[in-house]
N, C-alpha and C positions, 0 to 999 in steps of 0.2 A: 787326574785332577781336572782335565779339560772336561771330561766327560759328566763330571760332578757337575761345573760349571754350567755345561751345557742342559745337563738335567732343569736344573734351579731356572734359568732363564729360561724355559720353556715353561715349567709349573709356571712362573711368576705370568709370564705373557699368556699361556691357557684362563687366569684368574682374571687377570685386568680384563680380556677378552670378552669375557664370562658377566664382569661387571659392566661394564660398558653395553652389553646386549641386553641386560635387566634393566639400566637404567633408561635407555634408549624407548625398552617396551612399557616401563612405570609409565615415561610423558606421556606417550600416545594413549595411554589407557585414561591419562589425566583431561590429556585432552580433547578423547571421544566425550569424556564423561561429562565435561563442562559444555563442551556443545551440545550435548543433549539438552542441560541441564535448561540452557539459554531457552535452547526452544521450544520446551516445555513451559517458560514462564512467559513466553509471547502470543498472548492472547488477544490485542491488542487490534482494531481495526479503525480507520481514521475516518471519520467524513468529512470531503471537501465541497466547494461549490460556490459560487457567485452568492451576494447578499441576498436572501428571498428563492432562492432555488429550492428549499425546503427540508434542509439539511436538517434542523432542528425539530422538525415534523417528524422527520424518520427516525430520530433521536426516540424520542417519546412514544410512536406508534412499536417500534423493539421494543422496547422494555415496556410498557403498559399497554402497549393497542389502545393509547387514547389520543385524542385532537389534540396538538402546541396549538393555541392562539394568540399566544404574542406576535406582534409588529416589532416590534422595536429591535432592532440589528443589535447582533447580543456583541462584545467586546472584549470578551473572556471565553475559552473554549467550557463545552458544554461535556462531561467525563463521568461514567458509573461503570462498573463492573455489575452486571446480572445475568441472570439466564434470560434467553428472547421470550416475551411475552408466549411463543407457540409452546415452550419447553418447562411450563409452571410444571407442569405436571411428571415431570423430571427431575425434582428437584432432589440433589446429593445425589445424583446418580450421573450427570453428565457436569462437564469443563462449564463455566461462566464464561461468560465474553467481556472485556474492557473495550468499549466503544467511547470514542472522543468525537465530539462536533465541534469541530475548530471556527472560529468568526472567518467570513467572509472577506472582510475588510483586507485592503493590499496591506496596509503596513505591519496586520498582524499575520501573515502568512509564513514570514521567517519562522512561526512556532512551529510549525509542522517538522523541522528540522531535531525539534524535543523529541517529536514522537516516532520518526522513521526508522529510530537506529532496536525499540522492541516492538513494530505495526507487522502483522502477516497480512494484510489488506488494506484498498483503497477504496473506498466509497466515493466516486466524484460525481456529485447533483447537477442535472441539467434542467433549466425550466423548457420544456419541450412547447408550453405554450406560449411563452413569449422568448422564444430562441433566438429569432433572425434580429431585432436590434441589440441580442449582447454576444454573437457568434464571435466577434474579435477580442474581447471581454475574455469570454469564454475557454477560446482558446489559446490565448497566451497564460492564462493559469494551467491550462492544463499541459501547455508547453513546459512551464514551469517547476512543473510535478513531474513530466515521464524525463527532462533532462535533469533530475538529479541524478550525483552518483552513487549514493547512496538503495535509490532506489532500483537504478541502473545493476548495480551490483548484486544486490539481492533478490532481483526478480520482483519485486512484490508485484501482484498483479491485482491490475485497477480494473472497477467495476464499473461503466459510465452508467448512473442513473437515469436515465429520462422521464422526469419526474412528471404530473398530470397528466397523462395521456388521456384522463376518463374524458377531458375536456374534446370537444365535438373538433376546434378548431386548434387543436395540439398538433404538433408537427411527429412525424413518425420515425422511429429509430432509423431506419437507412435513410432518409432525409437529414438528418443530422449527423450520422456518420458521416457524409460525403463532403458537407460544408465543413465539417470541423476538420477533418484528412485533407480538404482545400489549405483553409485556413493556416492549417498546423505545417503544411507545405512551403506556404508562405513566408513564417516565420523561423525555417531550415536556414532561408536565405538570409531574411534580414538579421536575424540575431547575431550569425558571422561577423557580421559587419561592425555592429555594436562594441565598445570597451569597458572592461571592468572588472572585477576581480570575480564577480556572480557570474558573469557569462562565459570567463576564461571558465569556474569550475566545471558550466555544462557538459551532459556527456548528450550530444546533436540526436536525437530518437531519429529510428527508421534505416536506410541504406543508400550510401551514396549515390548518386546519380540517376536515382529512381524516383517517381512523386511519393509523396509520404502514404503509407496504409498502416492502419493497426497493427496490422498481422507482420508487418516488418518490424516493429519492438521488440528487444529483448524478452522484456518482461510481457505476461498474456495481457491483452486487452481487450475487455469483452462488452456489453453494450446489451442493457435490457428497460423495457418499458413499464412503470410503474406509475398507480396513484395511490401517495401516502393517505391524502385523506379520504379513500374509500378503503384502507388498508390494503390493497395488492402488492403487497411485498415478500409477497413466498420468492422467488426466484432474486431477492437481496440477501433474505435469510439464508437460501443454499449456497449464495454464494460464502456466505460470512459459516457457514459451518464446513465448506473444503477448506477453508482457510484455518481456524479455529476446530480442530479435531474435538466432538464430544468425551 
């Protein structure tokens, strides 16, 4: 009888076993398949940048290779999915891109917070030709952007634009790397000091007790020189296609 007993509680515990290891490998299977699924549908690359930096030029020049001539500081982000104007010729055979051009304006920057949780990229516009009076400007936005957590978390890796360089007296990519790595130094310290519920959530970019450098970011931080309105944007475009897989 014992032996019966003993039979029975083994079958029973080999099944529960048995179920429990099938159930176990169903989730994972659920759940590889749902992160794929995610990042397959994140397409999504964001442009940020001071009012006038020419965020909205590079908008436009992507998808049509034409001139934005508006002035007027837009107030509502600027959003299309298409193929980059170089990839017409691609067309139903490669991934589209959704590219958003977010407004400039401080109070409307909390949006960006819509777009980071499906962005694989950052687009951040620099006017390289009139840099030195908004380098403070400049870089407490872009403070703003590499302490999130979000982005913190997920790596996204930002592309700093330097935008006009065709201009004779444009300032040069490593000229502006150093003031903004100053700049962004700077504001390691003071933000600490700061109170509030935005600043409690920063995650502090770079490494303790070191001055601040790109290359000490989690996430990659890379820095190329560009004039939208002569169209030099191939090295935006490679960026926005390791991001954005065809």
């Amino acid at each position: 009888m014992a032996q019966v007993e003993l039979r029975r509680f083994s079958a029973d515990t080999a099944l529960y076993t048995t179920a429990a290891v099938f159930l176990v490998t169903l989730l994972l299977l659920v759940s590889v398949l749902v992160a794929s699924l995610r990042r397959k549908k994140r397409n999504t690359i964001v442009i940020l940048g001071l009012s006038g930096s020419g965020k909205t030029a590079l908008f436009y020049q992507l998808r049509d290779s034409s001139l934005y001539e508006g002035t007027v500081t837009s107030m509502v982000p600027n959003e299309d999915t298409f193929l980059l104007h170089s990839e017409i010729s691609k067309s139903g055979k490669i991934k589209p891109v959704h590219v958003v051009d977010l407004p400039g304006h401080p109070k409307l920057r909390p949006l960006l917070d819509d777009y980071l949780p499906k962005a694989q990229g950052i687009l951040f516009m620099v006017d390289a030709l009139d840099f030195v009076p908004n380098v403070r400007s400049t870089a407490e936005y872009l403070y703003e952007v590499l302490s999130k957590p979000l982005v913190v978390k997920r790596k996204l890796p930002v592309l700093i634009v330097c935008n006009k360089c065709d201009k004779v007296t444009a300032h040069s990519v490593d000229f502006i790397r150093k003031q903004l790595e100053k700049e962004l130094d700077k504001l390691r310290v003071t933000r600490t000091t700061l109170e509030g519920s935005d600043v409690a959530a920063e995650i502090k970019p770079g490494i303790d007790g070191e001055p601040f450098k790109f290359s000490h970011c989690v996430n990659k931080v890379t820095m190329v020189e560009t004039s939208v309105i002569t169209g030099k944007v191939g090295e935006v475009q490679t960026f926005i296609r390791e991001q954005v897989k065809p």
